[in-house]
Residue frames as a rotation matrix with the C-alpha (Angstrom) as fourth column:
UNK 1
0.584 0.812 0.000 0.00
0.812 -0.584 0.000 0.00
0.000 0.000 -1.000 0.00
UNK 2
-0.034 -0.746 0.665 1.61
0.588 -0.553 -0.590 3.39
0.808 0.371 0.457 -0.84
UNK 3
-0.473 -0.003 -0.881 2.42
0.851 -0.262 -0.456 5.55
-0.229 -0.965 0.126 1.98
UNK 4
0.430 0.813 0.394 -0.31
0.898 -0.428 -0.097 8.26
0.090 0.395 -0.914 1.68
UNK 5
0.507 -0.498 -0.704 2.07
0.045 -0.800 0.598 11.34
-0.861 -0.335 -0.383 3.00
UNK 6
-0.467 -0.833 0.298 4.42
0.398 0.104 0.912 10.58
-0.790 0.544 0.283 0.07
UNK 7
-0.505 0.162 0.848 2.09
0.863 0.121 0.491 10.47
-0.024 0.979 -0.201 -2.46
UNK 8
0.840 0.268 -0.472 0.31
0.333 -0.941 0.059 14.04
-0.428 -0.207 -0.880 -0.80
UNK 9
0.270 -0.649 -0.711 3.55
0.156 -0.699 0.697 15.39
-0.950 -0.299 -0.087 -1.29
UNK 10
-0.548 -0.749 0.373 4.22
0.333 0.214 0.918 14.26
-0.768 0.627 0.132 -4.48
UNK 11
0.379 0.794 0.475 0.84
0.924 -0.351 -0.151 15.80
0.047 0.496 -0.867 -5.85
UNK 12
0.681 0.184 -0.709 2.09
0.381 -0.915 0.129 18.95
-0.625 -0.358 -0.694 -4.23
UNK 13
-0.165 -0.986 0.005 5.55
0.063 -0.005 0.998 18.92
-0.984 0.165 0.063 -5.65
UNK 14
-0.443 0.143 0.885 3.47
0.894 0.148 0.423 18.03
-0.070 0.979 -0.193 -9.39
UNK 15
0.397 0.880 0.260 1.45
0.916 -0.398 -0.051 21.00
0.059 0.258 -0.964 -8.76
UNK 16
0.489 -0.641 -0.592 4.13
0.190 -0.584 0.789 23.13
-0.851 -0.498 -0.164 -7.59
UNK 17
-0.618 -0.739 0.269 5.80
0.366 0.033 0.930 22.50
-0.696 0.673 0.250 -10.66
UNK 18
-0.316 0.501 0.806 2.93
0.938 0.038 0.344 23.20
0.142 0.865 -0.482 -12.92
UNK 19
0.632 0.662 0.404 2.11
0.753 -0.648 -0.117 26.57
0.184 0.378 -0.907 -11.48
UNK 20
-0.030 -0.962 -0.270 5.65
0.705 -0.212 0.677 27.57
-0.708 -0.171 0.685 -10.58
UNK 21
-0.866 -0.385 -0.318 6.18
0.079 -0.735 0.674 31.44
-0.493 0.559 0.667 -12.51
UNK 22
-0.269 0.924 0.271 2.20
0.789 0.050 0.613 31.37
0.553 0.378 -0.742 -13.34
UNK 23
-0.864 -0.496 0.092 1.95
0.145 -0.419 -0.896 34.93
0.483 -0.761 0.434 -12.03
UNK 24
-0.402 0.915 0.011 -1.98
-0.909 -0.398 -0.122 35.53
-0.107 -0.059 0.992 -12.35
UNK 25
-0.977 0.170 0.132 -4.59
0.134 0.960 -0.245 33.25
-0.168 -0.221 -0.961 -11.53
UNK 26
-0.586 0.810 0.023 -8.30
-0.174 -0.154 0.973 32.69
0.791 0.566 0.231 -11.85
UNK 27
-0.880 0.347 0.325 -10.42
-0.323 0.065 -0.944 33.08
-0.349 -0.935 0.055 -8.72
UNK 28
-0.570 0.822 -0.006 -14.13
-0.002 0.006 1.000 31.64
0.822 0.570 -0.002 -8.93
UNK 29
-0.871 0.285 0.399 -16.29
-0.478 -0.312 -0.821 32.27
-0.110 -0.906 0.408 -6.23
UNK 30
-0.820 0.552 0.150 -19.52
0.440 0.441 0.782 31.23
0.366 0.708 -0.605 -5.70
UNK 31
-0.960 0.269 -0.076 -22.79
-0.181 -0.805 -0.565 33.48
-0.213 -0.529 0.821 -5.52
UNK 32
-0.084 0.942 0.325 -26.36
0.369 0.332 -0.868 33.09
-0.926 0.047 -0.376 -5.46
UNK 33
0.272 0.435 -0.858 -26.47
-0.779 -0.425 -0.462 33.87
-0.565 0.794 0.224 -9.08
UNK 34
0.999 -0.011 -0.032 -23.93
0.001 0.952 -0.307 31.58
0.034 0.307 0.951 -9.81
UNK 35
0.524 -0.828 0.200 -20.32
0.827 0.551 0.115 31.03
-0.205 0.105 0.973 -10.46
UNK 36
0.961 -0.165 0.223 -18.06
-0.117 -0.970 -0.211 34.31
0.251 0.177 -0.952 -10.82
UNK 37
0.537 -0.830 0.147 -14.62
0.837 0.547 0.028 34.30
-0.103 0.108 0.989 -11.87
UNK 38
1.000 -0.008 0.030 -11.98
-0.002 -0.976 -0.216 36.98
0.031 0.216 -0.976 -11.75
UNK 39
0.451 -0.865 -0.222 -7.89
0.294 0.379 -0.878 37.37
0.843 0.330 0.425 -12.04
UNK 40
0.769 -0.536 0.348 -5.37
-0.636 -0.590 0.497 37.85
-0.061 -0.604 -0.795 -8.94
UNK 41
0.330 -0.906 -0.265 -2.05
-0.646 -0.013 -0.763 37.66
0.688 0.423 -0.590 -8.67
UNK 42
0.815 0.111 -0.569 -1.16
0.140 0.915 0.379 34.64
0.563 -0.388 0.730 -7.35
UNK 43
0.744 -0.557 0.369 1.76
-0.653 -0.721 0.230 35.67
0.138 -0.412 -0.901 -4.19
UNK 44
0.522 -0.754 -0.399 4.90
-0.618 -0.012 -0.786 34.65
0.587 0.657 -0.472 -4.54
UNK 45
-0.116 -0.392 0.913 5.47
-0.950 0.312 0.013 31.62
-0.290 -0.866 -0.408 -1.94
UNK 46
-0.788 -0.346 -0.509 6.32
-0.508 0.832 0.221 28.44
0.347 0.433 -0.832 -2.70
UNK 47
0.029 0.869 -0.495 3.20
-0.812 0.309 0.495 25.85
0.583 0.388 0.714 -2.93
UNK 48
-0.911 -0.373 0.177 2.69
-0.377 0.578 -0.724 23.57
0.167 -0.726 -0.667 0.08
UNK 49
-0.550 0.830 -0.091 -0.94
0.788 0.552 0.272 23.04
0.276 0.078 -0.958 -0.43
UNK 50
0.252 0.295 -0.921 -2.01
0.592 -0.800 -0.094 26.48
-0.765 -0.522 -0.377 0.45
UNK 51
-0.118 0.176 0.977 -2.61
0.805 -0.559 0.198 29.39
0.581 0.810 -0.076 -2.39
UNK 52
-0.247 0.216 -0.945 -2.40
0.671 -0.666 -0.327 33.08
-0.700 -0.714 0.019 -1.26
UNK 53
0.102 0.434 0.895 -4.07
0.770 -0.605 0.206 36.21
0.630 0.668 -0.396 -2.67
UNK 54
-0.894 0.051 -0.446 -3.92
0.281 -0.711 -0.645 39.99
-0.350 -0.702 0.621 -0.89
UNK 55
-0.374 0.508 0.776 -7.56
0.473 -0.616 0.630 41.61
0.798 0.603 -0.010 -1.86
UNK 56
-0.748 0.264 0.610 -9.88
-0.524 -0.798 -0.297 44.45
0.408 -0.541 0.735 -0.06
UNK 57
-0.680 0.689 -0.250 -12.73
0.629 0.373 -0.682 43.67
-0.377 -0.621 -0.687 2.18
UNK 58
-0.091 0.787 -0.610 -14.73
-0.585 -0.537 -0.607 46.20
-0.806 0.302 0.510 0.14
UNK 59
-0.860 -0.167 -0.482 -14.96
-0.509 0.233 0.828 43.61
-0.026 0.958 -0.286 -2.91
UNK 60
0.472 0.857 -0.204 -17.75
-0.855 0.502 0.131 41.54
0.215 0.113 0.970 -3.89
UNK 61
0.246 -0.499 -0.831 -15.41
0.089 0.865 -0.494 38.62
0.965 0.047 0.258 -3.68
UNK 62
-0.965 -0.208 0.162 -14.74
-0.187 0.110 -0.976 39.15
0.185 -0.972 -0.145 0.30
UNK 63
-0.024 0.887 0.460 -18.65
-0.956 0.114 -0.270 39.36
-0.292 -0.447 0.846 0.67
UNK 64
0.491 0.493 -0.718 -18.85
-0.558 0.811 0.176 35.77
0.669 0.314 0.674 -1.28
UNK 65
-0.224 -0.970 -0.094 -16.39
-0.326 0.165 -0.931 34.42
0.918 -0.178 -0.353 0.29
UNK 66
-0.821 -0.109 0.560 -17.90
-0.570 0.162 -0.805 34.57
-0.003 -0.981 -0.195 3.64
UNK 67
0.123 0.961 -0.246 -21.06
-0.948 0.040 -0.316 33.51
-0.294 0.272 0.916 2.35
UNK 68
0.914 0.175 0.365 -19.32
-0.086 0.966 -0.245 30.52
-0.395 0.193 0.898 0.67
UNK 69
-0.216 -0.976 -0.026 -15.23
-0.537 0.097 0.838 29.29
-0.815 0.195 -0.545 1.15
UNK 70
0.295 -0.421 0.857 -15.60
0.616 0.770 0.166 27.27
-0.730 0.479 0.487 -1.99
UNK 71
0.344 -0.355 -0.869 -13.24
-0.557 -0.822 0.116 28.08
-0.756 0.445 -0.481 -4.69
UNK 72
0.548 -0.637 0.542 -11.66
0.819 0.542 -0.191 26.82
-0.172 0.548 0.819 -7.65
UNK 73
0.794 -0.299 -0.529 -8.51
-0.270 -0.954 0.133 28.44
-0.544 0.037 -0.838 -9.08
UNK 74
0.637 -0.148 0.756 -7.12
0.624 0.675 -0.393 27.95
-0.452 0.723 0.523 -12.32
UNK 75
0.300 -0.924 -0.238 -4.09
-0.334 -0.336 0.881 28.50
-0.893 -0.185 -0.410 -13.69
UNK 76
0.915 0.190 0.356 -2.77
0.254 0.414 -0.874 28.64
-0.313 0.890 0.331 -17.40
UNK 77
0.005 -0.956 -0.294 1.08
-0.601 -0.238 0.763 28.50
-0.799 0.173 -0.576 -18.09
UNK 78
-0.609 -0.619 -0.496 2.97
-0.769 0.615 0.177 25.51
0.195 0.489 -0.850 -19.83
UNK 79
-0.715 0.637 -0.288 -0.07
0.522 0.761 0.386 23.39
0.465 0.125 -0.876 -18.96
UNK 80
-0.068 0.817 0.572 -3.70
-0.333 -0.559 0.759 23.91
0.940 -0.139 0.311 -17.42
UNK 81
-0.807 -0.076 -0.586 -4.00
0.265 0.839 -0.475 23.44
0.528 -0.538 -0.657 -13.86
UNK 82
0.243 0.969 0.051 -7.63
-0.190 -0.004 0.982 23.45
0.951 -0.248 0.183 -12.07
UNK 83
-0.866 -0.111 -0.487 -7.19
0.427 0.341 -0.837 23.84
0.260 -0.933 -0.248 -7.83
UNK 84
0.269 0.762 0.588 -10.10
-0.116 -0.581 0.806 23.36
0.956 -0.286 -0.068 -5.90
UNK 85
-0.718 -0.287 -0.634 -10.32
0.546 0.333 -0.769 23.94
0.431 -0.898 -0.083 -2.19
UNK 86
0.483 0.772 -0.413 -11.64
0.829 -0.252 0.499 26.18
0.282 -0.583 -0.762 0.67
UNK 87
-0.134 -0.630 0.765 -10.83
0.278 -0.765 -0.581 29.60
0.951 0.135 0.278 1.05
UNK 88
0.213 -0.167 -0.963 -10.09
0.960 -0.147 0.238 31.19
-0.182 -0.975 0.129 4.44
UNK 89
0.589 -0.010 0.808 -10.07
0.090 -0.993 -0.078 35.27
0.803 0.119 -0.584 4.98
UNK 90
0.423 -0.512 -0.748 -6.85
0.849 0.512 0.130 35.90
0.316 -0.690 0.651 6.83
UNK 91
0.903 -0.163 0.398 -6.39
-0.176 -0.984 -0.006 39.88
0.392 -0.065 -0.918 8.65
UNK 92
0.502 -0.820 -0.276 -2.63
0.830 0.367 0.420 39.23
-0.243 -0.440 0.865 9.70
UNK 93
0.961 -0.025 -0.276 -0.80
-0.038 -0.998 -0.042 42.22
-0.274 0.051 -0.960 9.23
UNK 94
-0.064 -0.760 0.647 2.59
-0.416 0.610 0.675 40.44
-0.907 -0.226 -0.355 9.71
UNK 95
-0.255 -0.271 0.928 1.74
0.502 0.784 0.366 38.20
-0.827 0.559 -0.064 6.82
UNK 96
0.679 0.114 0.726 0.14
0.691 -0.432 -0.579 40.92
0.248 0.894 -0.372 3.95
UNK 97
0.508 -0.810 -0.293 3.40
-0.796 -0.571 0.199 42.92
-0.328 0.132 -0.935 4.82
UNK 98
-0.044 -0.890 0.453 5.54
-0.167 0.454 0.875 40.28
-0.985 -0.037 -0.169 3.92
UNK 99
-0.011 0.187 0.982 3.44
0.972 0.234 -0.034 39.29
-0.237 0.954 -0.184 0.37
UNK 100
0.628 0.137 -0.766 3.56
-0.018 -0.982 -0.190 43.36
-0.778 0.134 -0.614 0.12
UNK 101
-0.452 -0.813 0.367 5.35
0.777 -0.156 0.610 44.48
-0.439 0.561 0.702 -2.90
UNK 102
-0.731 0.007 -0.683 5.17
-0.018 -1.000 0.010 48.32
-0.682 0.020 0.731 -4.76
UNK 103
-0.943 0.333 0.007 3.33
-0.005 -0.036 0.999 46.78
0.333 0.942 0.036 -7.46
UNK 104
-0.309 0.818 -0.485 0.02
0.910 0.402 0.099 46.48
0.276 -0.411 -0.869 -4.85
UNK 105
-0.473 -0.045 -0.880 0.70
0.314 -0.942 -0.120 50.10
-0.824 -0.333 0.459 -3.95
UNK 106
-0.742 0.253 -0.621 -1.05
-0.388 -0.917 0.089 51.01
-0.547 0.307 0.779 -7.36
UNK 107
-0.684 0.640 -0.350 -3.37
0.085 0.546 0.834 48.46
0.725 0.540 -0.428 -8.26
UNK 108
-0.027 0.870 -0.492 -5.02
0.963 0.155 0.220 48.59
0.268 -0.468 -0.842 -5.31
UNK 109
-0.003 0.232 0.973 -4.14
-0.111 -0.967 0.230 52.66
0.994 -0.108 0.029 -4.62
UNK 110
0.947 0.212 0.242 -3.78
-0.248 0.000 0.969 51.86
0.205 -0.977 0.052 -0.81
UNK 111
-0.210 -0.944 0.254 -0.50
-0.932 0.115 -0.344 51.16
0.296 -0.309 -0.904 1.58
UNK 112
-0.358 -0.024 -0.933 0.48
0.219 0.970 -0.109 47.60
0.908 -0.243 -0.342 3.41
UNK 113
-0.881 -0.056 -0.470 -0.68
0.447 0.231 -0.864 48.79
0.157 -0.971 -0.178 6.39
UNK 114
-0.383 0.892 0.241 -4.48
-0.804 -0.450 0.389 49.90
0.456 -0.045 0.889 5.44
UNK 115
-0.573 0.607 0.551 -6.87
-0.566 0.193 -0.801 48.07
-0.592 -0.771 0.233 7.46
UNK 116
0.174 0.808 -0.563 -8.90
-0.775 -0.241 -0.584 46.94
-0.608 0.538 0.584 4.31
UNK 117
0.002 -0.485 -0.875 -6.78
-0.735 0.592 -0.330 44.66
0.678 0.644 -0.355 3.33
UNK 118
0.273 0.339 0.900 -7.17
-0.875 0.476 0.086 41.27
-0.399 -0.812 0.427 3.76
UNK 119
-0.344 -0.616 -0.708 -5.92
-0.939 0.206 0.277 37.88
-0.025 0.760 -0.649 2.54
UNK 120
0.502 0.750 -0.431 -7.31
-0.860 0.487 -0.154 35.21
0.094 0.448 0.889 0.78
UNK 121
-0.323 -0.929 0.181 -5.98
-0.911 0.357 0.207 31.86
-0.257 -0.098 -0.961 1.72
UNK 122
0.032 0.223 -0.974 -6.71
-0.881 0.467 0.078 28.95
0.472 0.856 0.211 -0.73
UNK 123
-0.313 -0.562 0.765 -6.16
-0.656 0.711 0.254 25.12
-0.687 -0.422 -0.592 1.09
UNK 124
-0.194 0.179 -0.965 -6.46
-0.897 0.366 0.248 22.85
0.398 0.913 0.090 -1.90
UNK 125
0.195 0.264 0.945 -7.93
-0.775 0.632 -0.017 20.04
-0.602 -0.729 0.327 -1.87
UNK 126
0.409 0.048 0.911 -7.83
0.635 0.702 -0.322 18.50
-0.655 0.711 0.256 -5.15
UNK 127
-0.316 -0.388 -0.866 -5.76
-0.696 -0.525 0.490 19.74
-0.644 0.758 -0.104 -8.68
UNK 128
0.387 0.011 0.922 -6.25
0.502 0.836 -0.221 18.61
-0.774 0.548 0.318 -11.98
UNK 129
-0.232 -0.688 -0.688 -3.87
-0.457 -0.547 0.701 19.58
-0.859 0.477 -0.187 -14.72
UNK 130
0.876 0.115 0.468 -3.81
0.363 0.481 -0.798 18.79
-0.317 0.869 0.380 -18.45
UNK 131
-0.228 -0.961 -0.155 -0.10
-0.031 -0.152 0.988 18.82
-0.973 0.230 0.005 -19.68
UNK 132
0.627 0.533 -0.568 -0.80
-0.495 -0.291 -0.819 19.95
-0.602 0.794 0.081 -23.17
UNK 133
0.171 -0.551 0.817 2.54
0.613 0.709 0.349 18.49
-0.772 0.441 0.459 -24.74
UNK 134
-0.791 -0.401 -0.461 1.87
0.263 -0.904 0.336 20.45
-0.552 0.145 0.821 -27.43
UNK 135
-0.573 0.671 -0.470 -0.43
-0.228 -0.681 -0.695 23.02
-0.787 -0.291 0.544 -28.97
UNK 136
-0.707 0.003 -0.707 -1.47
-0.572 0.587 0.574 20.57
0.417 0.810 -0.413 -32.04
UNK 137
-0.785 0.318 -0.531 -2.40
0.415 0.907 -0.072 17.91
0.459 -0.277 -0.844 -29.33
UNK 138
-0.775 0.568 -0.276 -3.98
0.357 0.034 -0.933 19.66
-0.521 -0.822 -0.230 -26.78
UNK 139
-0.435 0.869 -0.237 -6.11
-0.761 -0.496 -0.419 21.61
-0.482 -0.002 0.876 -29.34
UNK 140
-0.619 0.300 -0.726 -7.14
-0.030 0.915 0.403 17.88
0.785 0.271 -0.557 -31.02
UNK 141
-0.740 0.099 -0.665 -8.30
0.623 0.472 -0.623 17.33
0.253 -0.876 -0.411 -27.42
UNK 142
-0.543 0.773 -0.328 -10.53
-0.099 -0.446 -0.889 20.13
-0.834 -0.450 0.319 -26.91
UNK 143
-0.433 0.743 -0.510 -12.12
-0.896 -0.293 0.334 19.80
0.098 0.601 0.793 -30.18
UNK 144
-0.475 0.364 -0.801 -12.83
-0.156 0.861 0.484 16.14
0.866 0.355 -0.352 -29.59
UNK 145
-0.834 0.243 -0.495 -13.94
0.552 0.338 -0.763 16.74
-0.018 -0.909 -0.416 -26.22
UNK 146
-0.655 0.683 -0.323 -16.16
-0.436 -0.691 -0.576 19.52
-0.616 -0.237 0.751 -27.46
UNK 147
-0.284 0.597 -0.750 -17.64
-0.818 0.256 0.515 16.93
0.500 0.760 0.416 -30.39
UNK 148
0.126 0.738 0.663 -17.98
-0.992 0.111 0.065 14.62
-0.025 -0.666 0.746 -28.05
UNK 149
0.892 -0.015 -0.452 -15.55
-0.228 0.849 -0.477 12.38
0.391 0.528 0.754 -29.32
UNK 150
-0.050 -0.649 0.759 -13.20
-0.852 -0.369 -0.372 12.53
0.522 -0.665 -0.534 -26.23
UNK 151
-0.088 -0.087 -0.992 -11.91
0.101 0.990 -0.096 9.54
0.991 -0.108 -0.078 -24.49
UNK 152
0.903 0.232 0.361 -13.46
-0.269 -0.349 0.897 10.00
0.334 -0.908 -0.253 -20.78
UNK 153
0.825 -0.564 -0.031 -9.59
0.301 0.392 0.869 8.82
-0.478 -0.727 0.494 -19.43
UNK 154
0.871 -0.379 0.314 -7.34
0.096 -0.494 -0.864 10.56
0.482 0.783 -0.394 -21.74
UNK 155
0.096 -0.967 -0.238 -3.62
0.994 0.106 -0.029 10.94
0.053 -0.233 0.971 -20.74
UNK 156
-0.376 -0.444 0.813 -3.51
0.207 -0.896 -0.394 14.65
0.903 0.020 0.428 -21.29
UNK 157
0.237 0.787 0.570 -5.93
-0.570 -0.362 0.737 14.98
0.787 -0.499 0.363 -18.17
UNK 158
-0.589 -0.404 -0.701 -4.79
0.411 0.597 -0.689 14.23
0.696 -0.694 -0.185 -14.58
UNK 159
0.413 0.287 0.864 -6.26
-0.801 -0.337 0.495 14.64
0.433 -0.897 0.091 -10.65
UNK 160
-0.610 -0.640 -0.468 -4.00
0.314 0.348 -0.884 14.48
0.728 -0.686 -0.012 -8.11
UNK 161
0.722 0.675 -0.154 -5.78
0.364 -0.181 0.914 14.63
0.589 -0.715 -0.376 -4.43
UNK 162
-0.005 -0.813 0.583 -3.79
-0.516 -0.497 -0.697 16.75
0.856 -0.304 -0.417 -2.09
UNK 163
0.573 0.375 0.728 -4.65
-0.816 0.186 0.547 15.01
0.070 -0.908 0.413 1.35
């Protein structure tokens, strides 16, 4: 039987690699309308099963949020990777100074030490990636997956469980 820690890690380590230099990400939230997606910059700390974001507590996306931690967050470099998990709203001062950097100073128009700010912390639970290989194959793959002539187990298409 495989030791289950290893193979956690070794999801993390695959996912690590796959969104490694992926600076922007897709957030999706969910709201009583439905599903609502949106880009943040994904903060610069090495992937351990845990996904940070810095945003405001005036957003629509802090109000869903409390309303409902599920997230997905997807992620398009050198392959596609899909993390879902549960999000957590984390006020730490200590910790959105450290993911501070000058470029937040004008996207968001505020300092590291406003009050408003708040971070978004991601705990995956599951990833699934599609390693495109290349851009020939992978677009073969979406067109047969959109005719409906997709093989439900395909190789380009993995899920790794993080736990």
């Amino acid at each position: 039987m495989p030791n289950m820690h290893t193979a956690s890690q070794e999801a993390i380590d695959k996912v690590r690699d796959l969104i490694n230099g992926i600076d922007t990400a897709m957030l999706t939230t969910v709201t009583p309308e439905g599903l609502v997606s949106r880009p943040l910059k994904t903060q610069e700390v090495e992937f351990d099963g845990d996904l940070w974001f810095l945003t405001s507590k005036d957003t629509d996306k802090y109000e869903e949020l409390l309303e409902d931690p599920r997230v997905n967050v997807a992620y398009v470099g050198k392959s596609y990777v899909s993390v879902r998990g549960e999000a957590e709203l984390v006020s730490d001062p200590a910790k959105i100074r450290e993911f501070w950097n000058v470029a937040y100073e004008k996207l968001l128009d505020t300092t590291y030490d406003d009050p408003n700010l708040v971070l978004i912390k991601v705990r995956a639970e599951t990833a699934e990636y599609w390693d495109t290989g290349s851009k020939i194959k992978m677009v073969a793959h979406l067109f047969q997956r959109l005719t409906g002539r997709d093989k439900p187990d395909s190789d380009l298409n993995q899920t790794v469980d993080l736990h």
